[in-house]
KOLTIRO-107822 format. One record per residue: chain; x, y, z of N, C-alpha, C in turn; residue number from 1; residue in three letters. Coordinates in pm, 1 decimal. Layout:
BEGIN
- unit, n_X, n_Y, n_Z, ca_X, ca_Y, ca_Z, c_X, c_Y, c_Z, pos, code
- A, X, Y, Z, X, Y, Z, X, Y, Z, NUM, Ala
...
This chain:
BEGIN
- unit, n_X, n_Y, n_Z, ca_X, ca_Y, ca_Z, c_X, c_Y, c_Z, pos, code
- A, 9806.6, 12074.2, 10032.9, 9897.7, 12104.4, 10142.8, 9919.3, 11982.2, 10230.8, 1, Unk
- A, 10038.1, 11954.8, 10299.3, 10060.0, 11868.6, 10390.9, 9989.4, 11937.4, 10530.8, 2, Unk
- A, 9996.5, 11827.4, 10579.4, 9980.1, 11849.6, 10720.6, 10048.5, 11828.2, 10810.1, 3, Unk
- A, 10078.9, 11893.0, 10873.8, 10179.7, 11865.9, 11012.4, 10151.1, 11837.7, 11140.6, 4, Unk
- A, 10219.4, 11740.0, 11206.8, 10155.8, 11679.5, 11369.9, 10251.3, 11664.2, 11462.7, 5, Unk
- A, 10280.0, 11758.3, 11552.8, 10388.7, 11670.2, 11628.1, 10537.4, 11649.8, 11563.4, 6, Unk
- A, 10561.9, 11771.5, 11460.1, 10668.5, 11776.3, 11419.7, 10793.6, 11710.2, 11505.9, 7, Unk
- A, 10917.3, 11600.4, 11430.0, 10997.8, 11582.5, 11511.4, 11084.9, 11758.8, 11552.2, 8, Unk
- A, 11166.2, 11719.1, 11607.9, 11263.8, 11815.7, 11651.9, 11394.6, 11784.5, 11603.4, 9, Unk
- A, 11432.1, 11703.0, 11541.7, 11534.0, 11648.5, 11481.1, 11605.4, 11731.2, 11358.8, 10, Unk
- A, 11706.8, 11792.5, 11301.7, 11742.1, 11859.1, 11224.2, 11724.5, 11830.3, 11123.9, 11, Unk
- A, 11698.9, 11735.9, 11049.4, 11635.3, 11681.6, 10915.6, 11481.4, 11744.0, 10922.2, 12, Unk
- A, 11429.3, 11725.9, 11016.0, 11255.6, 11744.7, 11008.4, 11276.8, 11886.1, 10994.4, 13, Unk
- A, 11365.5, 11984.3, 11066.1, 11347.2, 12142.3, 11101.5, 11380.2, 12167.8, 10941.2, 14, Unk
- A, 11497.0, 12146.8, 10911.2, 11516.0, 12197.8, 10776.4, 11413.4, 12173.5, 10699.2, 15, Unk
- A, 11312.6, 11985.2, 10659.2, 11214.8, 11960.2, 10555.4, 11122.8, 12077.5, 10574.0, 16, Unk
- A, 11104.8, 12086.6, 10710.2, 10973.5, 12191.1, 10753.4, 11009.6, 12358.4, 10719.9, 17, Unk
- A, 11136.0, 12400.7, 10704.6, 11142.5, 12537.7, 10678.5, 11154.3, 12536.3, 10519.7, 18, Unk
- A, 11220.6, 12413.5, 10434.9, 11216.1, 12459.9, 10283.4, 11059.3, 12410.8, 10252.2, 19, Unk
- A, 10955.5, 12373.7, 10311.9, 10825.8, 12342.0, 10307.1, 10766.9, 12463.5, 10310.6, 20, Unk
- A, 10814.7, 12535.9, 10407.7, 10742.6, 12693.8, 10419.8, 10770.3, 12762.4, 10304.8, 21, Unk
- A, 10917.4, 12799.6, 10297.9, 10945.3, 12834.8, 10147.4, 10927.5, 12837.8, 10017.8, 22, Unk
- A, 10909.3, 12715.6, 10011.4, 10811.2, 12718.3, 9907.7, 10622.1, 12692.7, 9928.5, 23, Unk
- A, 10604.8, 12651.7, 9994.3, 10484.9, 12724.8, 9993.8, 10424.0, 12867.0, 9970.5, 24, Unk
- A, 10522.9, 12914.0, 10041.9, 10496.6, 13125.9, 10060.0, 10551.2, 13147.0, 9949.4, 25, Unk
- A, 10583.8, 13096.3, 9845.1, 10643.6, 13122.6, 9697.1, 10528.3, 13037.2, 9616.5, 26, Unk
- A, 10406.4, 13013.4, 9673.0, 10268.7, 12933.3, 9603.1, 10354.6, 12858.6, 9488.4, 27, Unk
- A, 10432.4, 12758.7, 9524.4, 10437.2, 12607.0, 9480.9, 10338.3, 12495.6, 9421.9, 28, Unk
- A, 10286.9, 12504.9, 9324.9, 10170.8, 12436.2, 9294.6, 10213.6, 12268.3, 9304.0, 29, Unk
- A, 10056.7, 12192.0, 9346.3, 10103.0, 12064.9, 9402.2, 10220.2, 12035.5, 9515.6, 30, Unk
- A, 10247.6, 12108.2, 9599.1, 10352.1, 12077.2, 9678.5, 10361.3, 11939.3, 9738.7, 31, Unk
- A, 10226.4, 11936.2, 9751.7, 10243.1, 11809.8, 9835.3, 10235.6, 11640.8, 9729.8, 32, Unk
- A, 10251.2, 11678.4, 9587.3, 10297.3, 11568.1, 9503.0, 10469.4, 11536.9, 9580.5, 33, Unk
- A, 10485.7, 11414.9, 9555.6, 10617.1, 11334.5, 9624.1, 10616.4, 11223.7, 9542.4, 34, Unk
- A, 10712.4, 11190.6, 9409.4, 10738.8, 11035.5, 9383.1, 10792.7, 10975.1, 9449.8, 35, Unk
- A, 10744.2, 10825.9, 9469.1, 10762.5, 10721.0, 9528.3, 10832.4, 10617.9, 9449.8, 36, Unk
- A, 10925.5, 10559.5, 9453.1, 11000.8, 10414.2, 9424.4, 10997.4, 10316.7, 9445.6, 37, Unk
- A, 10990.1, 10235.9, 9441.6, 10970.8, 10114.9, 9407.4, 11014.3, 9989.9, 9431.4, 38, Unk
- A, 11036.5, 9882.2, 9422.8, 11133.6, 9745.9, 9403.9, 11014.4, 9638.2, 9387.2, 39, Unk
- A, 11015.4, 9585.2, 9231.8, 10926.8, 9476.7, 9222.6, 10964.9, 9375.7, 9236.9, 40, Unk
- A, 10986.0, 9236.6, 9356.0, 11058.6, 9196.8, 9385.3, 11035.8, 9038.5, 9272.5, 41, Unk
- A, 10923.3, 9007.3, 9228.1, 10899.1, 8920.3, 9125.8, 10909.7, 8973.1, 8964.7, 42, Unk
- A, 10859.0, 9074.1, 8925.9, 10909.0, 9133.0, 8811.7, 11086.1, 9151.6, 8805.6, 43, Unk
- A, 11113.1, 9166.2, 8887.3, 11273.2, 9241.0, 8869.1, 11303.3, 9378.9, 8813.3, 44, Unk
- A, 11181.7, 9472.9, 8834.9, 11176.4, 9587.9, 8824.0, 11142.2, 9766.0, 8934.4, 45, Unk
- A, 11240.4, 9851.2, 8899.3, 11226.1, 9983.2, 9000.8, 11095.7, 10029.3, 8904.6, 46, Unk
- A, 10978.0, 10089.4, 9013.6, 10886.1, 10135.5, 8938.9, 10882.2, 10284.6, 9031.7, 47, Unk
- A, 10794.2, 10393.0, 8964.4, 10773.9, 10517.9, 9066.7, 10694.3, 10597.3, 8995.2, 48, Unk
- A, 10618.1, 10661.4, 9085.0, 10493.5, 10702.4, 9059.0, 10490.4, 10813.7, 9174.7, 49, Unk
- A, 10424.3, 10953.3, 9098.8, 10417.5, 11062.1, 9203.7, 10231.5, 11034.0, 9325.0, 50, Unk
- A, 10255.8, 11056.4, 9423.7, 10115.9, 11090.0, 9540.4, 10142.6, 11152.9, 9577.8, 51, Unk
- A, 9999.8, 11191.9, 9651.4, 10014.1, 11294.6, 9700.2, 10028.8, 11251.2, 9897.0, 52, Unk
- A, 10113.6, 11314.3, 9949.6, 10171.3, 11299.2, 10081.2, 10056.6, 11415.3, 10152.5, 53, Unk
- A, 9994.2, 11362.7, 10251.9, 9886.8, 11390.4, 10383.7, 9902.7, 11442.3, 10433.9, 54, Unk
- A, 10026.4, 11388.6, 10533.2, 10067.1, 11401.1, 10621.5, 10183.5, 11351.8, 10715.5, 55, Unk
- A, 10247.5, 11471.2, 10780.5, 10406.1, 11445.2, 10851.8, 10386.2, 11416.7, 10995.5, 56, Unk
- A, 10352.7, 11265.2, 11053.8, 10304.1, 11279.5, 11225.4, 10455.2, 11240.6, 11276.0, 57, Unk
- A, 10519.9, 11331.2, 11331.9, 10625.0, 11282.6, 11473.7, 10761.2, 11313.7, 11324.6, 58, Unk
- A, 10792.2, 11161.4, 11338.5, 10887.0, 11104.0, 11194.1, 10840.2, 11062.1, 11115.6, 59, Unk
- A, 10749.6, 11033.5, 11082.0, 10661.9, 10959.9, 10964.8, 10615.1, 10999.0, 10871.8, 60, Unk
- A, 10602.5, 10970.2, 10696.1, 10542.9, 11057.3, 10613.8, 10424.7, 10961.2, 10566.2, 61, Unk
- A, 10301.9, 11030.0, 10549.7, 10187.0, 10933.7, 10509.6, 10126.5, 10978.5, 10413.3, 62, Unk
- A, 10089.6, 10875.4, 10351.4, 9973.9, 10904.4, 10198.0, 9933.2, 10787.6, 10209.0, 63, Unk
- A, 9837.7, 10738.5, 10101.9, 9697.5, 10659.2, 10099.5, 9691.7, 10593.2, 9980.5, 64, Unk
- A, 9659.1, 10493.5, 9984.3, 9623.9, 10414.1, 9832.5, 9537.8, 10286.7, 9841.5, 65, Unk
- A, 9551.0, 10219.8, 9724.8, 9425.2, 10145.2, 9718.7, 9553.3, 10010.2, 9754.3, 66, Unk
- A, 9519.2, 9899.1, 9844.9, 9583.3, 9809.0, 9897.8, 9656.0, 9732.2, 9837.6, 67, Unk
- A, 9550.2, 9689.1, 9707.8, 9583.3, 9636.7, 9603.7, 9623.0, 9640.7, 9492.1, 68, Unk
- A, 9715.1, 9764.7, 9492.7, 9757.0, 9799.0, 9373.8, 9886.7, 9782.3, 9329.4, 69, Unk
- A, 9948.2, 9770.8, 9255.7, 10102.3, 9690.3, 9200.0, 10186.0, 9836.7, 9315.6, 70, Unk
- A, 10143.0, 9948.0, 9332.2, 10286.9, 10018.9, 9451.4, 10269.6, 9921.1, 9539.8, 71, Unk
- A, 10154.8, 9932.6, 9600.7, 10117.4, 9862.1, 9753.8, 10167.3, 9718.8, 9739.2, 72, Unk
- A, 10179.6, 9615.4, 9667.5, 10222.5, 9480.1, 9639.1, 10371.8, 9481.2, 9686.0, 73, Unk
- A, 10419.2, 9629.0, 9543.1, 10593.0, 9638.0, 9598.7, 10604.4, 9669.0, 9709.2, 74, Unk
- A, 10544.8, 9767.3, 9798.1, 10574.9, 9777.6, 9924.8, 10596.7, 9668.0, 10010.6, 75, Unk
- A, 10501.8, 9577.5, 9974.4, 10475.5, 9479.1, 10099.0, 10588.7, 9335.9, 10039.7, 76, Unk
- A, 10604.4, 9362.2, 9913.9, 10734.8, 9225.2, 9918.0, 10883.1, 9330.8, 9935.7, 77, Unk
- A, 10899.7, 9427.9, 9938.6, 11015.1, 9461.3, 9944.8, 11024.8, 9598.2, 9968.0, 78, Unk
- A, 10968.9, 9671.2, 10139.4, 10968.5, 9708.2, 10223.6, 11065.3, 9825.5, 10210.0, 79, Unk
- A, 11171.1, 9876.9, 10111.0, 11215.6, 9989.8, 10135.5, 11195.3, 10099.3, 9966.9, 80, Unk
- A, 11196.7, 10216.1, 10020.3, 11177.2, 10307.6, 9931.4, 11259.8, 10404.4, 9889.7, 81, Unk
- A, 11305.8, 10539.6, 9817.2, 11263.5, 10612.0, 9782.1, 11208.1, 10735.1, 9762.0, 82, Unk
- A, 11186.3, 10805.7, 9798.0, 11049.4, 10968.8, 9785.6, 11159.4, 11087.0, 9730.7, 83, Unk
- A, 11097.7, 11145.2, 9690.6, 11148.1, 11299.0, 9567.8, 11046.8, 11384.1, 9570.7, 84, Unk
- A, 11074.5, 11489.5, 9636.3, 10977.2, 11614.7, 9635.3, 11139.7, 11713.2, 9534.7, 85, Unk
- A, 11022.8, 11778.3, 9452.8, 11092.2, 11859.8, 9349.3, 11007.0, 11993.9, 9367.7, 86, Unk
- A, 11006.0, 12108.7, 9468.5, 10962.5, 12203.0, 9441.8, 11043.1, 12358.5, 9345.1, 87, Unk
- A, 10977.3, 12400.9, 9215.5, 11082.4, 12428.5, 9132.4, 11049.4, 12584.3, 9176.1, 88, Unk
- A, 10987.6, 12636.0, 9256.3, 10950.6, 12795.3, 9287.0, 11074.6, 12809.2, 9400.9, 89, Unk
- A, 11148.8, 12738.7, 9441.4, 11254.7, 12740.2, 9530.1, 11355.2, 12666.6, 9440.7, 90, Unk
- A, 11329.3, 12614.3, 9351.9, 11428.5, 12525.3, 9241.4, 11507.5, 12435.0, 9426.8, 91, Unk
- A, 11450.0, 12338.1, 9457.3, 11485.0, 12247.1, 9553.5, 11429.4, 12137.3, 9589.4, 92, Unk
- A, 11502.7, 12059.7, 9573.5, 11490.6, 11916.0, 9554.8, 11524.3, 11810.1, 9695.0, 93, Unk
- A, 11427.0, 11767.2, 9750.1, 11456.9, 11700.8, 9887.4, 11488.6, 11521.0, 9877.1, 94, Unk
- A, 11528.2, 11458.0, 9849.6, 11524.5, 11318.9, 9841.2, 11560.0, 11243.5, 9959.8, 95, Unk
- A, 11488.9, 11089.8, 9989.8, 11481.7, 11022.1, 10136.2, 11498.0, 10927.7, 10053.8, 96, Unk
- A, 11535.6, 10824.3, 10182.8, 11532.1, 10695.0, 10150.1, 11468.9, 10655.7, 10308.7, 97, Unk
- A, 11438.0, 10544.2, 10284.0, 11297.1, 10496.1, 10414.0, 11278.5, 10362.1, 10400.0, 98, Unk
- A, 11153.5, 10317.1, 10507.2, 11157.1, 10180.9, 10527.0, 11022.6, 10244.7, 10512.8, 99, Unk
- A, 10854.9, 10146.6, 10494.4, 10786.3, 10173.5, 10463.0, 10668.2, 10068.5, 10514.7, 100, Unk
- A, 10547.5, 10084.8, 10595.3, 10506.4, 9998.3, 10622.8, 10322.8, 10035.2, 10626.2, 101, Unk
- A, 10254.1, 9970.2, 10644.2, 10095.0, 9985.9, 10634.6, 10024.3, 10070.5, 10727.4, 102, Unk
- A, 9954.9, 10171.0, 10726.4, 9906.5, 10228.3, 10864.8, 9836.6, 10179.0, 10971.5, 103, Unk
- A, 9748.0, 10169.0, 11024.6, 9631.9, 10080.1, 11110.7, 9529.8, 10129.9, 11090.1, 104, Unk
- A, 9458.7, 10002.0, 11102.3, 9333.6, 9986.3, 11046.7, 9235.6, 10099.5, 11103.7, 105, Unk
- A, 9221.1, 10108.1, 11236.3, 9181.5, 10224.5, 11292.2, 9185.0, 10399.6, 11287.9, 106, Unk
- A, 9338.2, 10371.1, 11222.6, 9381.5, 10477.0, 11164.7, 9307.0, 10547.2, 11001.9, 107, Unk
- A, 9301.2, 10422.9, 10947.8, 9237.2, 10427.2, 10818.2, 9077.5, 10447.4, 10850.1, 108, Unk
- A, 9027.7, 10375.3, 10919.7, 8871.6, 10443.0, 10929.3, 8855.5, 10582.9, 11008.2, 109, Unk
- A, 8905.9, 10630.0, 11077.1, 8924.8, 10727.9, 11120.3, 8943.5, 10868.0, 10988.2, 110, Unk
- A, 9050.7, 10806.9, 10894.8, 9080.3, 10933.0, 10778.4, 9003.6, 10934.0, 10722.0, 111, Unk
- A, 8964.9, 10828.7, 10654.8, 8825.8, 10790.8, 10523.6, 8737.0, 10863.7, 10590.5, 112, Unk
- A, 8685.7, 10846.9, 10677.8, 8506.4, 10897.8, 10763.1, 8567.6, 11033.9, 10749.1, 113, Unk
- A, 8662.6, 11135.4, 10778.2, 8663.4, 11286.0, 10760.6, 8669.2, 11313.0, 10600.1, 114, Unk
- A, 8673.0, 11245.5, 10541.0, 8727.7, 11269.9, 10355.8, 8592.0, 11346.7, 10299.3, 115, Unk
- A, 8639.9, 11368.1, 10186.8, 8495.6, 11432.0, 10080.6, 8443.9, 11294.5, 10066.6, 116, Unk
- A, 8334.7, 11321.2, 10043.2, 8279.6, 11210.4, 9966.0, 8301.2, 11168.4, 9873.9, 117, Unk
- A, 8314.6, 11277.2, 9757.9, 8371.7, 11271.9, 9598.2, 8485.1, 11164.1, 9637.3, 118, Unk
- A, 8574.1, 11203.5, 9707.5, 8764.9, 11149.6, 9694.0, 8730.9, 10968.3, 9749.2, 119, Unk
- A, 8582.4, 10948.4, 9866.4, 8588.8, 10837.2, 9889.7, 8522.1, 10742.9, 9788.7, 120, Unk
- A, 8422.9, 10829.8, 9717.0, 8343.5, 10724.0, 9613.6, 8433.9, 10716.5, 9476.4, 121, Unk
- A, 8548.1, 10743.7, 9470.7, 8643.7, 10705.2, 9392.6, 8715.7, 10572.8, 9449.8, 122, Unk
- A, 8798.0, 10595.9, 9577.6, 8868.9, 10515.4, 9644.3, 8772.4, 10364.6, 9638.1, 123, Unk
- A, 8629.9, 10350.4, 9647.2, 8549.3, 10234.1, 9615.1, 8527.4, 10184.7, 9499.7, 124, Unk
- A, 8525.7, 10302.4, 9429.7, 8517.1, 10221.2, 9263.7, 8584.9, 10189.4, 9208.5, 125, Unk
- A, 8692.4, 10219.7, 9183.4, 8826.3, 10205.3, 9142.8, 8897.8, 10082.4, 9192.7, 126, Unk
- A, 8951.9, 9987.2, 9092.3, 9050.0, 9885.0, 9120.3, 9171.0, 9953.6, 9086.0, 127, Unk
- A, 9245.7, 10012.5, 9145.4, 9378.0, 10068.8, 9097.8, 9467.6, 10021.6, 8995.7, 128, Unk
- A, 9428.0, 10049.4, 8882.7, 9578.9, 10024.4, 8769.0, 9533.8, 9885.6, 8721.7, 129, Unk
- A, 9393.9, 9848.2, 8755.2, 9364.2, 9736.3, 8680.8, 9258.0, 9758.0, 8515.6, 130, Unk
- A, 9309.1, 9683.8, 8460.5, 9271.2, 9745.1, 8322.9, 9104.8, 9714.7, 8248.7, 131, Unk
- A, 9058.1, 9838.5, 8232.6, 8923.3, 9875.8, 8223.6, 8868.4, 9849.1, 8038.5, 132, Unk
- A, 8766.5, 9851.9, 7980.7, 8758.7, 9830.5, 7851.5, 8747.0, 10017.9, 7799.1, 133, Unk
- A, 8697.4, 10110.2, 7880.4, 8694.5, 10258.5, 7859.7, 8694.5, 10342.3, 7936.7, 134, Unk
- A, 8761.4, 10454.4, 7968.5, 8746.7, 10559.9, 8040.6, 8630.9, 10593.3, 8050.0, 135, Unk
- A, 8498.0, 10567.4, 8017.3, 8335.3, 10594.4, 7980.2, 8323.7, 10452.0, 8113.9, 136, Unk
- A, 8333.3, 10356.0, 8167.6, 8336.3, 10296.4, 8264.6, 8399.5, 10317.8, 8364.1, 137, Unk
- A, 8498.8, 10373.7, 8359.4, 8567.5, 10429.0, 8489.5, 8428.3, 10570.3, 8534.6, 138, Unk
- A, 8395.7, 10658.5, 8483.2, 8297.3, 10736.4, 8505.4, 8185.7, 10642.7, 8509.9, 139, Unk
- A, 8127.3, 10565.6, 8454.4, 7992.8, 10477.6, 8536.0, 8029.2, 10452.5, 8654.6, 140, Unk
- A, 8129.0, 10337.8, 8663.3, 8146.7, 10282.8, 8835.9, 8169.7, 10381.4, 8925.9, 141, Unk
- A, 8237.6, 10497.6, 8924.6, 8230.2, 10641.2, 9014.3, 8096.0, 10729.1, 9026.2, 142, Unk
- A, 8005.8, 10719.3, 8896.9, 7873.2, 10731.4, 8918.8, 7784.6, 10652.4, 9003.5, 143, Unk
- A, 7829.6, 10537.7, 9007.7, 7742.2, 10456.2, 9022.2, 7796.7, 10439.9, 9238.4, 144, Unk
- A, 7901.3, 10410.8, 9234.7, 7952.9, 10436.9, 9356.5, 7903.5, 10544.9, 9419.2, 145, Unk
- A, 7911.2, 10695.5, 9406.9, 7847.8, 10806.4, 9408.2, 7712.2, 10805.6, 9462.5, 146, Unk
- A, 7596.2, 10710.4, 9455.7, 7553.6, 10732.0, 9486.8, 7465.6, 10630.3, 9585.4, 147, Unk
- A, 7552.7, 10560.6, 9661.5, 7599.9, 10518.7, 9763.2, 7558.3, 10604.6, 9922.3, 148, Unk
- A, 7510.6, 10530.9, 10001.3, 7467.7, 10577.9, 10117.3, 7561.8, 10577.2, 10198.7, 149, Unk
- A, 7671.2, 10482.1, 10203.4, 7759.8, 10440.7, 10299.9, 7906.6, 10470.0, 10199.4, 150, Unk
- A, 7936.1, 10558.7, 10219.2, 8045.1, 10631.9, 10187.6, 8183.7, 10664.8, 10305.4, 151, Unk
- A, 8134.7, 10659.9, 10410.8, 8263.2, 10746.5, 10490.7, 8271.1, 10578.6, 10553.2, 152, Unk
- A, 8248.2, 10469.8, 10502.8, 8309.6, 10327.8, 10524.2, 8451.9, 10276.6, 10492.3, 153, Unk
- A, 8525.7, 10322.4, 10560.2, 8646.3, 10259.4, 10464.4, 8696.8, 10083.7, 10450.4, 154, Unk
- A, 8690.2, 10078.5, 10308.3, 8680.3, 9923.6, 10241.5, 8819.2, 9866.7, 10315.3, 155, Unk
- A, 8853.0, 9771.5, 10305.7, 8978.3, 9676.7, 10349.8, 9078.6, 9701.4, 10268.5, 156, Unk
- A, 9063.7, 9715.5, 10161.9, 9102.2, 9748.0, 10045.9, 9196.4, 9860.0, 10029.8, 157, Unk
- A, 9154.8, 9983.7, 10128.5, 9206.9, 10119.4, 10126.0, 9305.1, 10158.4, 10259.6, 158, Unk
- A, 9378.6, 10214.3, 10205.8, 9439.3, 10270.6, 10378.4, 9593.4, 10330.8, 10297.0, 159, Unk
- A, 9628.9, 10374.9, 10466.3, 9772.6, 10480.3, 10443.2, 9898.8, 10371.5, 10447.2, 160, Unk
- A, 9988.0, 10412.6, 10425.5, 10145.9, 10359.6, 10430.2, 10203.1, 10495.4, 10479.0, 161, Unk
- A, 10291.1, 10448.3, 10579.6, 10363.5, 10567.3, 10662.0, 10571.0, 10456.9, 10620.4, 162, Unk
- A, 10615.8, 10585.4, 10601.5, 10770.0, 10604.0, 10579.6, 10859.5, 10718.3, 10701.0, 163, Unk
- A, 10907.2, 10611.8, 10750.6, 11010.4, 10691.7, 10832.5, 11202.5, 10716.4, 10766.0, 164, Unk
- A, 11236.5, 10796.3, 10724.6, 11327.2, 10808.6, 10667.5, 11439.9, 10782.2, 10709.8, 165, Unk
- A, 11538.0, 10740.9, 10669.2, 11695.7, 10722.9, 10736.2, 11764.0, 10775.2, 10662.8, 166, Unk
- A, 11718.0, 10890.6, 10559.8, 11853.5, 10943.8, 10471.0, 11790.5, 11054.7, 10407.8, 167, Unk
- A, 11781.3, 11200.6, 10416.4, 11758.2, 11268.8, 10323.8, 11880.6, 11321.0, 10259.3, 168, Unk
- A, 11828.9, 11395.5, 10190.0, 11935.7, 11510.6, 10059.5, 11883.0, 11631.0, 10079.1, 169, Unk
- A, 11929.2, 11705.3, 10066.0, 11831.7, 11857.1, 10056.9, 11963.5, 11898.8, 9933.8, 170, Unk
- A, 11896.9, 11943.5, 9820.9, 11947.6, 12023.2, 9733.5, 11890.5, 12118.3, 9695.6, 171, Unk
- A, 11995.4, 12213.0, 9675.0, 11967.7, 12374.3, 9636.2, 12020.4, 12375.5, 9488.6, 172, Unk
- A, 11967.9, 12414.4, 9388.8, 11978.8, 12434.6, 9237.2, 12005.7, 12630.0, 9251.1, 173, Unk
- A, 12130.0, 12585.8, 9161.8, 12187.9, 12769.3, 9131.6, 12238.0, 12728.8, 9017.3, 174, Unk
- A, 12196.5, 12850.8, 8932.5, 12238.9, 12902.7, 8790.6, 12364.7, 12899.2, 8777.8, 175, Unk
- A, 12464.7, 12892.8, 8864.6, 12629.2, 12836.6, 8834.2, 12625.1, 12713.6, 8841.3, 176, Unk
- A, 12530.9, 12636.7, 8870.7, 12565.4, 12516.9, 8896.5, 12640.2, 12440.4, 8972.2, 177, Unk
- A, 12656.8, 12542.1, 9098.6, 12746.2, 12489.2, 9201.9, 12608.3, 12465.1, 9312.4, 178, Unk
- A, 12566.4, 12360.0, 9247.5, 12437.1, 12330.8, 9322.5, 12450.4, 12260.4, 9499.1, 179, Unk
- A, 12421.3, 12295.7, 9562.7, 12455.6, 12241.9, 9713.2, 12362.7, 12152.7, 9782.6, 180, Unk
- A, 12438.4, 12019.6, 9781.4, 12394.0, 11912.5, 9866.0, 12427.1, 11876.0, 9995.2, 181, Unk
- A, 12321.5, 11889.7, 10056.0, 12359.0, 11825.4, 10182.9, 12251.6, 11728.3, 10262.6, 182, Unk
- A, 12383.7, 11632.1, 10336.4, 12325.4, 11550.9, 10347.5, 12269.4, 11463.2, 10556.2, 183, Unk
- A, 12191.4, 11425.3, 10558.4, 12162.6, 11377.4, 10689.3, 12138.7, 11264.9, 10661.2, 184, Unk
- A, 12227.8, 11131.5, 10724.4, 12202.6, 11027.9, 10714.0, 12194.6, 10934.5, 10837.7, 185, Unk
- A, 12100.6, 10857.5, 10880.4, 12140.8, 10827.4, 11080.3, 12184.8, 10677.1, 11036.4, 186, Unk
- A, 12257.8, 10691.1, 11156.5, 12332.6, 10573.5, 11192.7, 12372.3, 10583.3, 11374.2, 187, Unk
- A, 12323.2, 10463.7, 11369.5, 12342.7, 10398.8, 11546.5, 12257.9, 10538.2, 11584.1, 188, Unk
- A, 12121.9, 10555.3, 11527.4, 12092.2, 10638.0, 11623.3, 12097.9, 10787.3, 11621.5, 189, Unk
- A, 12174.3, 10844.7, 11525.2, 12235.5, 10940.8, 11532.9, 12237.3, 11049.7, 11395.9, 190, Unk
- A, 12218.2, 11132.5, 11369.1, 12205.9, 11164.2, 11222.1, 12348.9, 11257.1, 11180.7, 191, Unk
- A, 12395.9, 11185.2, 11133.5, 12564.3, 11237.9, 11027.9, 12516.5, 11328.6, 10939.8, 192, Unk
- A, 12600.1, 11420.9, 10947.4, 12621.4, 11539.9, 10820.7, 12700.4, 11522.0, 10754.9, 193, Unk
- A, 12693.5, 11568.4, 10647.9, 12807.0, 11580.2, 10506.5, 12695.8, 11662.4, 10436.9, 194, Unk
- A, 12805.1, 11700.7, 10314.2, 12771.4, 11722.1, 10178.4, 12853.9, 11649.0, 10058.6, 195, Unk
- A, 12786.6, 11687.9, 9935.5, 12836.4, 11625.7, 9853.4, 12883.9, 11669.9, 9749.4, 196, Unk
- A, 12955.3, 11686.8, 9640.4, 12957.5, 11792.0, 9561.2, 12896.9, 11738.4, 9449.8, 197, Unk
- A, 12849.0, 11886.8, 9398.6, 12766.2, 11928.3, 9301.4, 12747.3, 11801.2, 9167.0, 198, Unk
């Protein structure tokens, strides 16, 4: 489940937050999976990969990763994103586009120290997406991490990225296929309506 803080009041947030309910109360499994996009600005490649999203504070959407990992790299050379929540128990599809930046450090020791332990002695062992000789070592170094005294430490290594959006979609999927988009996009400040057709 996400978490909510200080919801904006803004008509983009009211709507994310009521088709959030919706499908939730329709038990949506994984709801709070969201792919993320990409821009590799030295490869010359869009990459995207689903996380799981935390939390919604004010305008901001947050999830967590390991610092050093090829998302977190793209983030930090080329700063805009992306996100796709697909909940299919409402068949509705929300898409943003955003600017995307690192959380604070304070912020990050603060989340880590409330976590399971399990979820943090992963976040330590783990080099994200760097390549291992066996899945039989990925379970040693999480064993071996595991049993670790100093666990609710969060490494330098780890922390959130928060996205404030400047563009959603909200789509509704119907069996005629007169599927309905609509759209909130801000400018100067201000968030424009339209739709789009199907």
């Amino acid at each position: 489940m996400i978490q909510f803080i200080n919801l904006s009041k803004q008509i983009p947030y009211k709507i994310f937050h009521k088709k959030y309910t919706e499908s939730l109360n329709a038990n949506q499994r994984n709801i709070e999976a969201i792919c993320i996009s990409s821009y590799s600005t030295k490869e010359k490649e869009v990459n995207a990969r689903f996380v799981n999203l935390k939390i919604v504070d004010g305008e901001e959407f947050i999830f967590f990763s390991n610092y050093k990992s090829p998302k977190s790299i793209n983030f930090i050379e080329h700063p805009q994103i992306t996100a796709l929540f697909y909940w299919n128990t409402t068949n509705t599809q929300i898409r943003m586009k955003a600017n995307i930046k690192k959380t604070s450090k304070e912020f990050n020791r603060t989340y880590f120290a409330e976590r399971d332990r399990k979820k943090n002695a992963l976040a330590i062992s783990s080099k994200q997406s760097s390549f291992i000789e066996s899945y039989e070592d990925v379970q040693k170094n999480y064993d071996k991490s595991l049993k670790s005294d100093d666990l609710k430490k969060c490494p330098d290594y780890w922390g959130g990225f928060s996205f404030k959006p400047y563009y959603f979609e909200f789509w509704e999927g119907h069996d005629s296929r007169l599927n309905k988009r609509e759209i909130y996009e801000l400018k100067s400040n201000e968030w424009m309506h339209s739709f789009l057709q199907p």
